[in-house]
N, C-alpha and C positions, 0 to 999 in steps of 0.2 A: 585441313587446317595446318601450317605453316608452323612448327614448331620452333619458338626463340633458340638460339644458339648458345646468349651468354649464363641464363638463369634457366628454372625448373618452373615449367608454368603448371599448376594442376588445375585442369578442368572437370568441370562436376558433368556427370552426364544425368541429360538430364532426360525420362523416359518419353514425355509430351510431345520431344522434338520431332518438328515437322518432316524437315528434310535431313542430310546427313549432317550427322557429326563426327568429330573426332575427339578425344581426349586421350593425355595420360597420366593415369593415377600413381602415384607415388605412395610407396606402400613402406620407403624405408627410411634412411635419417641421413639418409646423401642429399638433403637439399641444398646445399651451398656448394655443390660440386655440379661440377659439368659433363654430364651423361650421353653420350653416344647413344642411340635409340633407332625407333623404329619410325617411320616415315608409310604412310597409305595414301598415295596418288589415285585421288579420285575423278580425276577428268575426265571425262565420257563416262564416268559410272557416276550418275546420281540416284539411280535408281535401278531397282530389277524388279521383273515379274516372270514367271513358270507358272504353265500348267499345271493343275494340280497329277499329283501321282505321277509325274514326268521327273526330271532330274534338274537339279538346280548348281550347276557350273561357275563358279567363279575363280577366277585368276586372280589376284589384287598385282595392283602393281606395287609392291614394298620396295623398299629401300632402309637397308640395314644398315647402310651409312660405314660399311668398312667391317662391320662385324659379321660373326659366322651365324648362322642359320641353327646350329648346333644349341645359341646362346639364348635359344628363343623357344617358347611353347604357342602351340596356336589353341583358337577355340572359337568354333559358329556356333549360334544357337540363333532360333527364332522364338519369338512371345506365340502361345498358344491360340491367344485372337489376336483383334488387332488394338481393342482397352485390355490387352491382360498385361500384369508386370509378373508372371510366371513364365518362365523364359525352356527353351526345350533344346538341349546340346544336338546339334547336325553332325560334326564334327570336331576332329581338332590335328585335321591337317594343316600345312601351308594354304594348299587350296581346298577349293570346298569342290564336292561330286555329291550331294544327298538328294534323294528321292522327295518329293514334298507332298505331305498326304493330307494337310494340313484343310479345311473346306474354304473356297471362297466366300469372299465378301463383297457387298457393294456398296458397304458405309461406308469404308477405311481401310487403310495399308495393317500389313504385319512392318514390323522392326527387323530387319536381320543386322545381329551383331558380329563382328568379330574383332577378338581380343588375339593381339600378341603382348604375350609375360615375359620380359626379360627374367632369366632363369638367375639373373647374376646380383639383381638388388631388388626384384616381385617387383617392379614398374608393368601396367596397364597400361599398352597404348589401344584402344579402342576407337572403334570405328562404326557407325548407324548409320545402316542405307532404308529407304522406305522398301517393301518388298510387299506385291500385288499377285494375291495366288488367282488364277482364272480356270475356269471349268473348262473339262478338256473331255467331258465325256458328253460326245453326240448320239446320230444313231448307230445301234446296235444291235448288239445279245445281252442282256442283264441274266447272269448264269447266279440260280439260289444253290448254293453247296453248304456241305456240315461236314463235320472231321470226328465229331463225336455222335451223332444219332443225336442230340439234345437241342441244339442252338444251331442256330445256322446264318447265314452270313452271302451276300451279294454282290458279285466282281460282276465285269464288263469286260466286252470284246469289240473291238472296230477292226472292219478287214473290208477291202474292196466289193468280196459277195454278201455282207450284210450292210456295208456303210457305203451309200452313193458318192461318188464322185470324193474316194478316198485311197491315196494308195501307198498306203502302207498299212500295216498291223502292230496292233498296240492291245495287252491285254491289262485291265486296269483291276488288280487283286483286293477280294476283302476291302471293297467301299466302302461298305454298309460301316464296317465296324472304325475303320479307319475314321472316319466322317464323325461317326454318334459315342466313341469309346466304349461301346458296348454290342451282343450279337443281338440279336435277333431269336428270344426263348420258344424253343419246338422247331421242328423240324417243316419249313416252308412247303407246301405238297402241290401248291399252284400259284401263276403269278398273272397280273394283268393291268394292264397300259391304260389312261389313260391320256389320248397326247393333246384335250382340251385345256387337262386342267395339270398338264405336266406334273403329272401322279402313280405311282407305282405302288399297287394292293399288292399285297402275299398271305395266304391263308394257312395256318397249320390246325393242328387238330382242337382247340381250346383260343385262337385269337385270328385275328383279322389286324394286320399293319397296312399302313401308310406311308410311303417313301417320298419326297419332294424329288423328282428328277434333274429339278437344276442345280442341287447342290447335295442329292443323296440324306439331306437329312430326315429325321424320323418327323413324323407331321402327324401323329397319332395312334392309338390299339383300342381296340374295343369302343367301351362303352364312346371313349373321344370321337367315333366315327358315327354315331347313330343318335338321332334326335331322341328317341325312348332310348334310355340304357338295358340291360337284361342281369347285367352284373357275370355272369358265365354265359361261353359262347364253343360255339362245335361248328363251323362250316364247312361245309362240304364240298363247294362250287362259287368262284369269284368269275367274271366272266363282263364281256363288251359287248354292248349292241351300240346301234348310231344313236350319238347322245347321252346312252344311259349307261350304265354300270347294273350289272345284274348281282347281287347275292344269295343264296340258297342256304339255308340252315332247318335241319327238324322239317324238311318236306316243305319248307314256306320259301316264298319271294318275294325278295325286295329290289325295288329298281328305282334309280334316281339317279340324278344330273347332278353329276359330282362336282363340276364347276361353275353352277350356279351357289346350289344347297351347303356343300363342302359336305353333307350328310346325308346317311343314309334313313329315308323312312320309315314307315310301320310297312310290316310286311303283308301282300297284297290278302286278304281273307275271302279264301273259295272252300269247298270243300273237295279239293283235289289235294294230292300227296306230289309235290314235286322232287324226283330224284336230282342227282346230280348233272347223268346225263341229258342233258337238254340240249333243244337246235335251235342256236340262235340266226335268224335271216341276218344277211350279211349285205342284204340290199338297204338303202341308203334310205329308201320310204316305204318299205314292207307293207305289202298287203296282210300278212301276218308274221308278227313276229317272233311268237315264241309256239313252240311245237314239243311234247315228250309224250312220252308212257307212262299211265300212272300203273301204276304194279297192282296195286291195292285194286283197285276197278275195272284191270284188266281192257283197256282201254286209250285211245290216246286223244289228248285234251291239248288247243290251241287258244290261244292268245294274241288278239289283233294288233293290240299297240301295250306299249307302256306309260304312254305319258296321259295326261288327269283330262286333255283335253279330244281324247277317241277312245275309242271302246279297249278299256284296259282291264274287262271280268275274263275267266276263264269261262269256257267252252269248251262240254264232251263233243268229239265225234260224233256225230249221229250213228248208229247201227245202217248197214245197206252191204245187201248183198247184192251178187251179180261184180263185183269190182275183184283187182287181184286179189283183196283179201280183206276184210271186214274190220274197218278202223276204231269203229265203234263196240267191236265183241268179239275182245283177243285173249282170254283170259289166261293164265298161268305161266307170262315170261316172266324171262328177268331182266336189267337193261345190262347192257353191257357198254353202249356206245352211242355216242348221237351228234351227228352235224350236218353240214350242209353240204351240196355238189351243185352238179354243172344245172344251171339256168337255176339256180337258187331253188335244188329240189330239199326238201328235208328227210334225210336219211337216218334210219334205227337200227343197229346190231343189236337184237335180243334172243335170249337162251330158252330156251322152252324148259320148267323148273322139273319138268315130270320126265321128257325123253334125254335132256342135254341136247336138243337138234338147236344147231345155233341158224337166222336165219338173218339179211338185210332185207330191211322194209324199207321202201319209197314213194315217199308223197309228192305230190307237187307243192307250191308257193302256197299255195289258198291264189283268191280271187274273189270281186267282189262285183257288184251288180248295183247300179244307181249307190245309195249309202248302205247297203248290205254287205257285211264280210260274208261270204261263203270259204266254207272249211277246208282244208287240204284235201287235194283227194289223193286213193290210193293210184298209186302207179303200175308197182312191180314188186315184187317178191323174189329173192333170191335164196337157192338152200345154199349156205356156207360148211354144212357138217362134216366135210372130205374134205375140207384143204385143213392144209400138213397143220400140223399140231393145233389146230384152232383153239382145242382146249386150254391149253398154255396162255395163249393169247395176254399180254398185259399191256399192250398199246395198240391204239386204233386209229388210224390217220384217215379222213376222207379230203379226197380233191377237189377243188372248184370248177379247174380248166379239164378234166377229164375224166371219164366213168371209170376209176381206177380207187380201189380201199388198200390201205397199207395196214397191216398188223406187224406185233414184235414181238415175238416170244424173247425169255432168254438172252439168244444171243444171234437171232433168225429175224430177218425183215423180209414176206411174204406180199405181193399182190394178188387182188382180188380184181378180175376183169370183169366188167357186169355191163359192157357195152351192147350185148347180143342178149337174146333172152335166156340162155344156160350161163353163170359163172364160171369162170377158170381161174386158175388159181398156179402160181411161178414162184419159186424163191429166190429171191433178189438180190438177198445180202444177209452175209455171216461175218460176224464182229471180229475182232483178234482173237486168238486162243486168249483163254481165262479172263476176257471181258465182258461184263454183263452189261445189258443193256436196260440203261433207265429211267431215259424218256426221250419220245419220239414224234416228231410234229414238224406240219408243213412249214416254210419259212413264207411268213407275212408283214409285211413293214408294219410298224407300229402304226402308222393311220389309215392301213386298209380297211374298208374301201369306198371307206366316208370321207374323202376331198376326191373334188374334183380337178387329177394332175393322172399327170403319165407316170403310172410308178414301175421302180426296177424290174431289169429284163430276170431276173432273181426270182420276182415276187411270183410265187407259186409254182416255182418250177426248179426247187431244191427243198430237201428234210433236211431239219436237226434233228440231232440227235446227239444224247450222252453217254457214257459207258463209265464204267468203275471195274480196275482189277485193285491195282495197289496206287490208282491214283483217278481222278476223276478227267474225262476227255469230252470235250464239243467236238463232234465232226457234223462237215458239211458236205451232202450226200447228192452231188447235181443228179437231176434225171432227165432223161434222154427219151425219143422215141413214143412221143406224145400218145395215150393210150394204153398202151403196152405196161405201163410202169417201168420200166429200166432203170438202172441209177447206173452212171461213167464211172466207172472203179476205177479207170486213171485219172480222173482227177476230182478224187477225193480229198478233204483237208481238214485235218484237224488240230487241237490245242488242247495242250497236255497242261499237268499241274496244281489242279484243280482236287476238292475232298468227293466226297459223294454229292451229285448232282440230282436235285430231285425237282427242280424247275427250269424252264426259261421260257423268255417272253425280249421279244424283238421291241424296239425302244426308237422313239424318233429322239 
């Protein structure tokens, strides 16, 4: 806007305006005099939009009309949405550099102001551009961290080996709380994807959240996620199968289609105890879909489907001998581990509570005959009690593409080679002095292996992993030498800067 030359024009600003404006406010009792001022050439700038969490740049073009720079204060701020007249300072340079952490919208613009104050008689010349924040987090790593043990909080990572057809790296800090102005209470212990219903669960010890992945905001806690409420909640196990969302709390399961329901049902009533460790098939129309140990019964119990319209009761093992090892009458483990491997076998690391002999059990898929589910059967048996510190053990990796188990002690990442019928057992990888390791998991694209596409040359064939000394790190750990378990120590990669990490989970 074109400021008169002879007289003082004062323009009101006004918050509603569409597109840009300019004014300047007169703040002193020089109105009959002729004021040299401040000028914002807006031509090719009608508007700005940035990514969110990215950096927001502008130059203006000013014109001080002869005066010093010296005579002048600056000041950006943006409105905290895009109806708020609560307005938040960026800066108060010349130009603007601020980071925008601000969530998108798809109703309406944010406002971005900027005011230069002649310092010589407080005149306002202000300036409103429309500004369009746009989400800038694709796929990735959604890393859960805390800095205190109490609250915890959810950044993001994009890099070429977790984000296809992306190349460069950007890590996008403390989303969660940037987005919702608040953390996230208890410490997050597991996290899991839905990329149906573009949803992100996290579980701590007393709640179950809900994240919106298109824009990180909060979409729910508790009782909000479940058709029967319970009023207090302890879960132990959030978790994906094709379609459904699995929860596990007090030995029970519930399973539902998050992006039909938005909610979670009543939990499934057997008399079986379901631990945490469970094997969810990973095949896209499962012959059986759910496979664990029940401790209690000393036994392991499978589960054809989950959905209302196939056999969705539990089922003991039958007892039968003659097989590697009697599925139906195992009494006195403990679980330690559970998932799936190569040709969608269902795999158990458990403890014997009496000797400590730790051992892998191996099922096949199940199998069915006309409309009859038939049970897993047993496969194989491995003693794991000799490899290096088993005891230790606090993570458990199994593969899909290879008969290969990962464990983590500490600060020790061990395979377990179980292609032959004796186990071997190799130490793979030692963290940095005084980094501890804590937590460790195969890399899988968020909608593995439920679409039918070609996914990353990546996908199953690198671990995350996190570590904490005096700072929280993701590395990415290729492996090599298919079988063998190896990981390339040259080229390794990691990302520093981070609190204590106690989740992640890959993100389309």
């Amino acid at each position: 806007m074109k400021r008169m030359k002879d007289f003082i024009v004062i323009f009101l600003f006004i918050s509603g305006l569409a597109g840009i404006s300019s004014c300047r406010d007169d703040l002193s009792s020089l109105d009959l005099n002729k004021i040299d001022g401040a000028v914002v050439d807006t031509t090719e700038m009608s508007s700005f939009s940035v990514y969110q969490f990215e950096h927001l740049v502008v130059k203006p073009k000013l014109s001080l009309e002869g005066r010093q720079e010296a005579d002048f204060s600056y000041e950006w701020k943006m409105n905290l949405s895009p109806s708020s007249t609560v307005y938040e300072v960026l800066g108060r340079e010349k130009n603007l550099d601020a980071e925008i952490r601000f969530r998108p919208y798809t109703t309406g613009d944010y406002q971005l102001v900027y005011t230069v104050t002649d310092k010589n008689n407080g005149l306002n010349y202000i300036t409103v551009w429309p500004l369009t924040v746009k989400n800038s987090i694709g796929e990735g790593l959604v890393v859960a961290e805390t800095t205190d043990g109490q609250q915890s909080d959810l950044s993001h990572i994009m890099s070429p080996r977790v984000t296809p057809d992306y190349t460069s790296e950007s890590i996008k800090r403390h989303v969660y709380s940037a987005v919702n102005g608040r953390l996230i209470p208890g410490v997050v212990k597991q996290l899991s994807y839905d990329y149906e219903a573009s949803a992100l669960f996290g579980i701590t010890d007393n709640s179950i959240v809900r994240v919106n992945t298109l824009d990180y905001t909060a979409a729910g806690t508790n009782d909000d996620l479940f058709h029967a409420g319970r009023g207090t909640y302890s879960p132990v196990a959030i978790d994906r199968i094709n379609q459904s969302n699995i929860y596990i709390e007090n030995g029970r399961l519930t399973a539902t289609y998050i992006a039909t329901t938005k909610k979670f049902g009543i939990a499934y009533d057997y008399a079986f105890s379901v631990p945490k460790q469970i094997a969810l098939s990973k095949v896209p129309s499962p012959v059986v879909a759910i496979n664990f140990y029940d401790e209690g019964k000393g036994y392991f119990v499978y589960q054809p489907s989950v959905y209302s319209f196939g056999d969705n009761k539990m089922h003991a093992i039958p007892a039968a001998t003659g097989k590697a090892f009697n599925a139906g009458n195992l009494p006195g483990k403990q679980n330690l581990a559970a998932g799936t491997g190569v040709d969608g076998e269902f795999l158990h690391v458990l403890k014997d509570k009496a000797t400590a002999n730790v051992s892998l059990y191996v099922l096949d898929k199940g199998s069915s005959t006309g409309s009859t589910t038939l049970p897993p059967e047993p496969k194989s048996v491995f003693d794991l009690t000799n490899a290096p510190d088993i005891a230790n053990a606090t993570r458990f990796v199994f593969m899909e593409n290879q008969r290969v188990l990962y464990y983590a002690t500490r600060n020790k990442i061990y395979a377990v080679l179980y292609g032959t019928s004796v186990a071997t057992f190799a130490e793979r990888y030692t963290a940095p002095a005084g980094e501890e390791i804590t937590t460790l998991q195969v890399y899988q694209q968020g909608d593995y292996p439920f679409r039918d596409k070609v996914y990353s040359a990546s996908n199953n064939t690198q671990l995350i992993m996190s570590t904490y000394s005096t700072e929280g790190k993701v590395y990415i750990l290729p492996l090599i030498n298919v079988g063998l378990g190896n990981i390339d120590q040259a080229n390794i990669k990691y990302f520093g800067g981070f609190g204590r990490i106690t989740a992640i989970i890959p993100q389309k």
